[in-house]
C-alpha positions in Angstrom: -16.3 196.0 60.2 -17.6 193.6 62.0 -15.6 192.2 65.6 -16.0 189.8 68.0 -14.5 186.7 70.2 -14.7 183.1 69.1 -16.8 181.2 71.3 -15.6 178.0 74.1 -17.4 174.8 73.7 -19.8 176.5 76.8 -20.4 179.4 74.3 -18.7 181.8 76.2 -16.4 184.5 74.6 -12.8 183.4 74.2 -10.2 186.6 75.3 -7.6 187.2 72.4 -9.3 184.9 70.2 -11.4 187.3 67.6 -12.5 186.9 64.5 -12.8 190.4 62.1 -14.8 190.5 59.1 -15.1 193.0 56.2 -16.2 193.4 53.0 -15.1 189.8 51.1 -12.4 189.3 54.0 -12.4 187.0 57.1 -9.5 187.5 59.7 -8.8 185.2 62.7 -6.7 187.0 65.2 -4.8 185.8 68.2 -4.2 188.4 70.8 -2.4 191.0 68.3 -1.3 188.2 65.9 -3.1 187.3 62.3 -3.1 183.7 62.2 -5.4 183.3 59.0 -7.7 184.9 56.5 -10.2 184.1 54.2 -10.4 186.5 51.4 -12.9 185.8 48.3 -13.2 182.1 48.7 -9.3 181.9 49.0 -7.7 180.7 52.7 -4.4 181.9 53.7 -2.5 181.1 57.2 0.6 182.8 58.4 3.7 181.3 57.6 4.3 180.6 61.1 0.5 179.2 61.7 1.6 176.4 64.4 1.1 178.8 67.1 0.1 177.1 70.8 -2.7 174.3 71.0 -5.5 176.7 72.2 -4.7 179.1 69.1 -4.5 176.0 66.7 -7.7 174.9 68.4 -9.2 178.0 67.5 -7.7 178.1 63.7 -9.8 174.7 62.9 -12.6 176.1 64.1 -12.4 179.0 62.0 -11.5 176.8 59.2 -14.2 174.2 59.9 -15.9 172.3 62.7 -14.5 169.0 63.2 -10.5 170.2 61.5 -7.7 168.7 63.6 -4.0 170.0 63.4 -3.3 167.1 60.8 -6.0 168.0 58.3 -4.5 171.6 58.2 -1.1 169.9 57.7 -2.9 168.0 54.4 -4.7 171.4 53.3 -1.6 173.3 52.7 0.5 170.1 51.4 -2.7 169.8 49.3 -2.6 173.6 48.1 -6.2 173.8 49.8 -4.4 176.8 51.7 -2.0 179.3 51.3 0.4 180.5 53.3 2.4 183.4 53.8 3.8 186.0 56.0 0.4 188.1 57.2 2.2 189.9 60.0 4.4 192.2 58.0 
């Protein structure tokens, strides 16, 4: 498994903002919280995904450079991503 921080637009590590990756799966993390997951070509977000702006900042760039809140808003009307409960 493979760890680290997400990176500020200086390029400097982001604390509580990591980004796990394993065999097939993508995880975005804030602090101890899974906010989203990319699993075999397949994007889910937790059901409560609106989190605060710097972890929503964070979540677009994990799902793209360039994503805004609204086009995250489209995705999942769109069923472009999933969402469930990934903090059981």
């Amino acid at each position: 498994m493979k760890i680290y921080n997400m990176q500020s637009d200086n390029g400097n590590p982001v604390p509580n903002q990591f980004v796990y990756e394993t065999e097939g799966k993508t995880v975005f993390r804030s602090y101890d919280t899974v906010i989203a997951e990319e699993d075999n070509g397949t994007t889910t977000l937790d059901l409560k995904w609106n989190y605060s702006n710097t972890t929503t900042k964070y979540l677009c760039r994990f799902l793209g450079e360039g994503l805004k809140k609204k086009d995250i808003e489209k995705g999942i009307a769109a069923g472009k991503y999933k969402v469930k409960n990934l903090n059981n």
